[in-house]
C-alpha positions as CSV (number, residue, x, y, z in Angstrom):
1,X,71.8,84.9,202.0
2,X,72.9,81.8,203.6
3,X,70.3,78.4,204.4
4,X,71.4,77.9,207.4
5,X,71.5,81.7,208.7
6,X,68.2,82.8,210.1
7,X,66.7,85.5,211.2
8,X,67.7,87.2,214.3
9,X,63.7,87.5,215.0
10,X,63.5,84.2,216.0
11,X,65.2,82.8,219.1
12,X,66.4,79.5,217.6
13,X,69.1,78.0,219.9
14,X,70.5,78.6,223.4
15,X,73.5,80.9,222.0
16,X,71.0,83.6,221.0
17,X,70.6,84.2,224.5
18,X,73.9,84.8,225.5
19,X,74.9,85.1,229.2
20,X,71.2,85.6,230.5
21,X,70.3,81.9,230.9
22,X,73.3,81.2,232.5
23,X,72.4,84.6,234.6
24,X,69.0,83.1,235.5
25,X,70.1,80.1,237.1
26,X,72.6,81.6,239.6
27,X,70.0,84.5,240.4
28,X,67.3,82.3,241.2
29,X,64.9,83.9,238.7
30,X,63.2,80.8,237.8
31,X,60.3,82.1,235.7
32,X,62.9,84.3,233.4
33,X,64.6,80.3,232.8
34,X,61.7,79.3,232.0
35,X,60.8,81.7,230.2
36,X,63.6,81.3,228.0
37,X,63.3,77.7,227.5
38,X,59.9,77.8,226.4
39,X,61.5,80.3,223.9
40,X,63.7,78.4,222.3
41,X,62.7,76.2,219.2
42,X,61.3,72.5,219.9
43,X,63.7,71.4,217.0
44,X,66.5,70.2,218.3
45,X,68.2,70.2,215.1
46,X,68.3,73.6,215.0
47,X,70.0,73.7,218.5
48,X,74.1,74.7,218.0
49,X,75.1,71.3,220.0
50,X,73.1,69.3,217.6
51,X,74.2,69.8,213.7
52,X,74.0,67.1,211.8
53,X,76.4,66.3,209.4
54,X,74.2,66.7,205.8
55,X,74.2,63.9,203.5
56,X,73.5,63.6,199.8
57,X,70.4,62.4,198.6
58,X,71.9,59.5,196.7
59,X,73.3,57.8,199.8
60,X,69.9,58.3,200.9
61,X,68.0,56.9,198.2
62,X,70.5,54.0,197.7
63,X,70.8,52.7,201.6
64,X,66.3,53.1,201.2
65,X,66.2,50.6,198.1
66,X,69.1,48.3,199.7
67,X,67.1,47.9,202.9
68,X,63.9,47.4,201.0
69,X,65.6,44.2,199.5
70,X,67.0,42.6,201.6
71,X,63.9,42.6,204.1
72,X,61.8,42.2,200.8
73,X,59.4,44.7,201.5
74,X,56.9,46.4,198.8
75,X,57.8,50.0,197.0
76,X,57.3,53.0,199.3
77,X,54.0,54.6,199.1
78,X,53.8,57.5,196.4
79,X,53.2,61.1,198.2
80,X,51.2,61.9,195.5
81,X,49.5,60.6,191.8
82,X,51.8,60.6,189.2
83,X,48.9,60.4,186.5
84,X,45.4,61.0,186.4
85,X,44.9,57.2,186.0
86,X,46.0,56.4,189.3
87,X,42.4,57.5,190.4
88,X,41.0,54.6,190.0
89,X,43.2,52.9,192.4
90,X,40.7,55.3,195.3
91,X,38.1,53.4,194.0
92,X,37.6,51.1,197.0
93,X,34.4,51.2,198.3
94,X,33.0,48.1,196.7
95,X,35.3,46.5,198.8
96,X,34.2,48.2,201.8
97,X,30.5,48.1,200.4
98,X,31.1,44.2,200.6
99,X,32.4,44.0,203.8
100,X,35.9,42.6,202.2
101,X,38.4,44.6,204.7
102,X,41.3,41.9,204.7
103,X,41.1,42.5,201.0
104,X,41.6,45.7,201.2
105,X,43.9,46.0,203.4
106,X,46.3,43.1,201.6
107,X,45.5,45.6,198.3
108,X,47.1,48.1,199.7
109,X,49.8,46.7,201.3
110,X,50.9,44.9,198.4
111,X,50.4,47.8,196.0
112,X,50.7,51.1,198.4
113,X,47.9,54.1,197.0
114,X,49.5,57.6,197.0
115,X,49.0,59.5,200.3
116,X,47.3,62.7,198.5
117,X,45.4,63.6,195.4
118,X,47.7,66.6,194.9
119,X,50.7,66.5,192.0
120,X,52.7,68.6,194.1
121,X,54.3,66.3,196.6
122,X,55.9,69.4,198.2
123,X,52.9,71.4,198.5
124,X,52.0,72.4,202.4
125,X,48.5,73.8,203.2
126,X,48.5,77.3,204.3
127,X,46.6,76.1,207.3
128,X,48.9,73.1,208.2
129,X,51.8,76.0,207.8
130,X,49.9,78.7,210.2
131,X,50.0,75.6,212.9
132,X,53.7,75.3,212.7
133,X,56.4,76.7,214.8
134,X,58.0,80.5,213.8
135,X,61.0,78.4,213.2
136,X,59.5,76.2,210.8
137,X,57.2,78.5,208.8
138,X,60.9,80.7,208.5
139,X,62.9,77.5,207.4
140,X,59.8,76.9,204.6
141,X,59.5,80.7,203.4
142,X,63.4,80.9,202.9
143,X,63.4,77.6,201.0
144,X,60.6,78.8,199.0
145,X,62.5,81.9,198.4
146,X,65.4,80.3,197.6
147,X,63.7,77.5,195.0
148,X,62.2,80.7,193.0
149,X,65.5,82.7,193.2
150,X,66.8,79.8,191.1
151,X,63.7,79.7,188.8
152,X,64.3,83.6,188.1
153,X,67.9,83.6,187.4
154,X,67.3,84.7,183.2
155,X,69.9,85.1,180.7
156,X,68.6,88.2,178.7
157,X,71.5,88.9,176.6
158,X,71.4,85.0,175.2
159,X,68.0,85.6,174.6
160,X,68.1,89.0,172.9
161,X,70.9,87.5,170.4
162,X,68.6,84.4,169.8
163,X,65.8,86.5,168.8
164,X,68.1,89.1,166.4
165,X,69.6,86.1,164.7
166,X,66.3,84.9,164.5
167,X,65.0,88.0,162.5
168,X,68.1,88.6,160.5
169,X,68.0,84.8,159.2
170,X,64.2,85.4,158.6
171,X,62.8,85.0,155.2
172,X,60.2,88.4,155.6
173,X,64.2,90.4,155.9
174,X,65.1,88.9,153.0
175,X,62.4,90.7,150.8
176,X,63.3,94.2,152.4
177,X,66.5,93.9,151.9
C-alpha cells in the first residue's frame, strides 16, 4: 500500500469529486457547492494543487541547529523526559511558592523543561485523536500500520538455523552422541 494513497472513504481533495463541483457552479445549486467544500479536508497539503516537495530530515535538522547559532538562541525544548531524573527539573513550585516568577521564567528559558511527562514523544491521546479530522486520524492509523509492518517483518529461517546450530554445537549433544 502506498503513504500517500488513501482511502477512497474519505473525500480528500477537489479531484475526488470529479465534474460535480464544476456542475454546481454553472447550475446554481449553491448548497450542493457548499456542500462539497465543507467536504473536502481543511489540510491543504493534502489538496492535489498543493504537494510539497518532501525533504530529508537531515536538511531539516541541520538548517534547525544552523539558525539556532547564528541568532544564538537556547536548545529546543525536549517533547518529552529522556530520564527519570529530569523530574526534578518540574519541581518549581518553591519558586512560585516565593513569589520568584522572573526567576522562573529566565529558568526556563535558559534551560527549556520537556513539554510532557511521557517517553514516547510520538504518542497521541486517544481523545486528542477522536477530535481530529477523518483525514488525519486515516493519515495516523496508516502510519501506525505502516511503523508495525516494519517491526513484524521476521526472518524465521535465520532463526531456525541459529537455534539448530545452537543445539548441534551444545555440550548436552555431545553426551548422546
Amino acid at each position: 500500500m502506498k503513504s500517500d494513497a488513501l482511502s477512497n472513504d474519505i473525500l480528500v481533495h477537489e479531484l475526488q469529486l470529479g465534474e460535480q463541483l464544476n456542475e454546481s457552479v454553472h447550475h446554481a445549486r449553491r448548497a450542493d457547492f457548499a456542500l462539497m467544500i465543507a467536504m473536502l479536508t481543511d489540510d491543504v497539503r493534502a489538496h492535489s494543487q498543493f504537494k510539497l516537495p518532501l525533504s530529508t530530515s537531515e536538511e531539516k535538522t541541520t538548517s534547525t541547529e544552523q539558525l539556532r547559532k547564528l541568532f544564538q538562541l537556547p536548545d529546543e525544548a525536549p517533547l518529552a523526559l529522556a530520564d527519570i531524573e529530569g523530574v526534578a527539573a518540574f519541581n518549581q513550585a518553591s519558586l512560585v511558592e516565593n513569589q520568584q516568577l522572573d526567576q522562573l521564567r529566565l529558568v526556563n528559558t535558559l534551560k527549556p523543561k520537556p513539554l510532557a511527562f511521557r517517553d514516547d514523544a510520538k504518542y497521541v491521546n486517544q481523545q486528542v485523536m477522536t477530535n481530529t479530522s477523518l483525514y488525519c486520524q486515516q493519515k495516523h492509523q496508516q502510519k501506525n500500520a505502516a511503523q508495525s509492518q516494519q517491526r513484524a517483518e521476521f526472518n524465521v529461517n535465520a532463526w531456525l538455523t541459529a537455534v539448530q546450530t545452537t543445539i548441534v554445537k551444545s555440550p548436552l549433544m555431545e553426551v548422546y552422541a
